[in-house]
N, C-alpha and C positions, 0 to 999 in steps of 0.2 A: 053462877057468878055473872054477874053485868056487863055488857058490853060496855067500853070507850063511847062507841058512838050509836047515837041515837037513830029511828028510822030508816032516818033520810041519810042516813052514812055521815054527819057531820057530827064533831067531836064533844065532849060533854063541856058545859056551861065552863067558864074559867071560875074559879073559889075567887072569892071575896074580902078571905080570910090571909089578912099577912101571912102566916104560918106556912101558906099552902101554896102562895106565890111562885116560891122556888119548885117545889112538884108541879107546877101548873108550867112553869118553862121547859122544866125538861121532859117532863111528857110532850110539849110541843116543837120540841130542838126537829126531831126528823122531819117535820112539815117547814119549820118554818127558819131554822140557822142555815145561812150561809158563811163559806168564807170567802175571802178578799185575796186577792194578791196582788203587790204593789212590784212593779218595776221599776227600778232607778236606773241610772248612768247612762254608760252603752246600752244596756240592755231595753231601756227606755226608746233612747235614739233608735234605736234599728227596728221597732215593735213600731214606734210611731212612723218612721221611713214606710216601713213598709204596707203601710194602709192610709199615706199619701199616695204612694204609686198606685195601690191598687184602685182608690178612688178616682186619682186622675185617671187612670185607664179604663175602668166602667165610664167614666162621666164623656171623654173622649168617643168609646164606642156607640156610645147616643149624639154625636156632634157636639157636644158640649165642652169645648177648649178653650184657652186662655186667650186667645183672639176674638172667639164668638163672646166671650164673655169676663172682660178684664179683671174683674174682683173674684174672680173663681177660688183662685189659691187663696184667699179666707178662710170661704167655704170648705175648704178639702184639709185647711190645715185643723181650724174646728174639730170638723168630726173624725179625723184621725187621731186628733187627742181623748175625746170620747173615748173611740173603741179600743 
């Protein structure tokens, strides 16, 4: 019987063929689905609080504070929303 993947360990060609589209996802779901999770409300508020803090607090431990650098809390509000 044939291997999945060829040689080099990479996975066989994707079909071409409508029909096979859907076989061609979900043979690939375990490399390649992820899922999401979304936070709302409080549970947002407190997830984003707490990677303000921790960002001001790394960025602090390098001198990096709202004095040395007034626009800081932009920056820290940004990528707390990111993460």
């Amino acid at each position: 019987m044939p291997d999945e993947k060829d040689s080099q360990g990479l996975p066989s060609p994707i079909s071409r063929q409508p029909d096979d589209i859907a076989g061609d996802l979900v043979r690939l779901m375990p490399r390649d689905l992820v899922f999401v999770m979304r936070f709302l409300g409080e549970s947002q508020f407190r997830l984003q609080s707490h990677f303000q803090d921790f960002i001001r607090a790394e960025l602090a431990a390098g001198g990096v504070t709202a004095v040395t650098h007034p626009m800081i809390h932009l920056f820290i509000e940004n990528h707390a929303i990111l993460l």
